[in-house]
C-alpha positions in Angstrom: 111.4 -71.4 -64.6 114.5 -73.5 -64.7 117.8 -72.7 -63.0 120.9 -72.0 -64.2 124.1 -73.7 -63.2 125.4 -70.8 -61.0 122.5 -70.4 -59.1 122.4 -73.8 -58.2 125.6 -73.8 -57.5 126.1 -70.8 -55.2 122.9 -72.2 -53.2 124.9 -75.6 -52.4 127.9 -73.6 -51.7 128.8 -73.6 -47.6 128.8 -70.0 -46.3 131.4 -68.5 -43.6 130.6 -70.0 -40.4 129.5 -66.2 -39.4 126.4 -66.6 -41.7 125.8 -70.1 -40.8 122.9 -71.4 -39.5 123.5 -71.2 -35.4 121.0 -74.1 -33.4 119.8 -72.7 -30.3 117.4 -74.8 -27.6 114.2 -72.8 -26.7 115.8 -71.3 -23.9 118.4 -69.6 -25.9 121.2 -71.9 -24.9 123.5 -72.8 -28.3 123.3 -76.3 -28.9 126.8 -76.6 -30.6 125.6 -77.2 -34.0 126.1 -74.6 -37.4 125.2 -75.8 -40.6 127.0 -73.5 -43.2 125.8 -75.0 -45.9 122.4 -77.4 -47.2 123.7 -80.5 -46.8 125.5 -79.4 -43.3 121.9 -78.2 -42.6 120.4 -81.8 -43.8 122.8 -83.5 -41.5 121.8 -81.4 -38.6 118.1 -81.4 -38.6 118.6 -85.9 -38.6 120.3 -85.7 -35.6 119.4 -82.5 -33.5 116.9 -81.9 -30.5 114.1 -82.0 -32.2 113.1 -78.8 -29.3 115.3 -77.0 -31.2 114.4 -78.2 -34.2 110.3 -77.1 -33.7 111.6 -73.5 -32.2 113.5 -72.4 -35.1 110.5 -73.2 -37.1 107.7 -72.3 -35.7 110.3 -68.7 -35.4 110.7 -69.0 -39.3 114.3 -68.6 -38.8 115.3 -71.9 -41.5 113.2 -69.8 -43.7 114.8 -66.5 -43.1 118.2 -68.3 -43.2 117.4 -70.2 -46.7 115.9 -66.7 -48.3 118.8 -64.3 -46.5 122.2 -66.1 -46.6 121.6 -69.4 -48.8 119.3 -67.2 -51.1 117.0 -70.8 -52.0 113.3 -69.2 -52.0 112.2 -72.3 -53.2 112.9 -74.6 -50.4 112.0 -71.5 -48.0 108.2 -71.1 -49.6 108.3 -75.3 -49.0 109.0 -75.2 -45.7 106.4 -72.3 -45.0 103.9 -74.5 -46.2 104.4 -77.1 -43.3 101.5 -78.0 -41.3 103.0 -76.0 -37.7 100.9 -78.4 -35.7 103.0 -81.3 -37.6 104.2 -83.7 -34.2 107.7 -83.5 -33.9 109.5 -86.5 -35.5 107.0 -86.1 -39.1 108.3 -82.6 -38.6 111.9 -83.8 -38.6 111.0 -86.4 -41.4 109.8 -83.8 -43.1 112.2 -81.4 -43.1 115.0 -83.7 -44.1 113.1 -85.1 -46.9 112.5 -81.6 -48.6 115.9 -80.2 -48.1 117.1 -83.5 -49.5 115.1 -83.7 -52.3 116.0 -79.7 -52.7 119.9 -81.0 -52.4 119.3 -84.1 -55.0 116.9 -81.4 -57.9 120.4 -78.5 -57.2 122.9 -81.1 -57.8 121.3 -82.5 -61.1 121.4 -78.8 -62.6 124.8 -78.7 -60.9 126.0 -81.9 -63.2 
């Protein structure tokens, strides 16, 4: 089913920082970072803890946050399908290279 331009559109659109995507470390300190948009998102997950990284996924909360406030189901149903046991820097290469390809497929329906 292809896209249409507004869809595309409103899922590479940042959100209110309210609704952004708020890192946290495993003990439930905030690490400083909210990605408020997918490429803010992209740009967090290169350079982040990767603790943090590992406890919002294995928590499903990247996927909540993509289905809930970004509304991409797509890159959520991805992102479900990673391996949990993945070791943590394939994780983080992972990661990055589907929400970048995600980024790159929105943009060319954006053009």
């Amino acid at each position: 089913m292809s896209m249409s331009v507004e869809k595309a559109q409103k899922i590479l659109s940042p959100v209110p920082y309210d609704h952004g995507f708020h890192f946290f470390a495993p003990d439930g300190h905030y690490s400083g970072e909210t990605a408020t948009s997918l490429c803010s998102f992209l740009s967090d997950l290169k350079h982040l803890d990767i603790e943090s990284i590992r406890f919002h996924f294995e928590r499903c909360d990247f996927q909540k946050w993509l289905r809930t406030t970004i509304g991409d189901e797509e890159l959520a149903r991805k992102i479900d399908n990673l391996d949990k046991t993945t070791p943590d820097e394939p994780l983080r290469r992972q990661l990055s290279e589907m929400v970048q390809k995600r980024i790159s497929e929105l943009q060319l329906i954006d053009t």
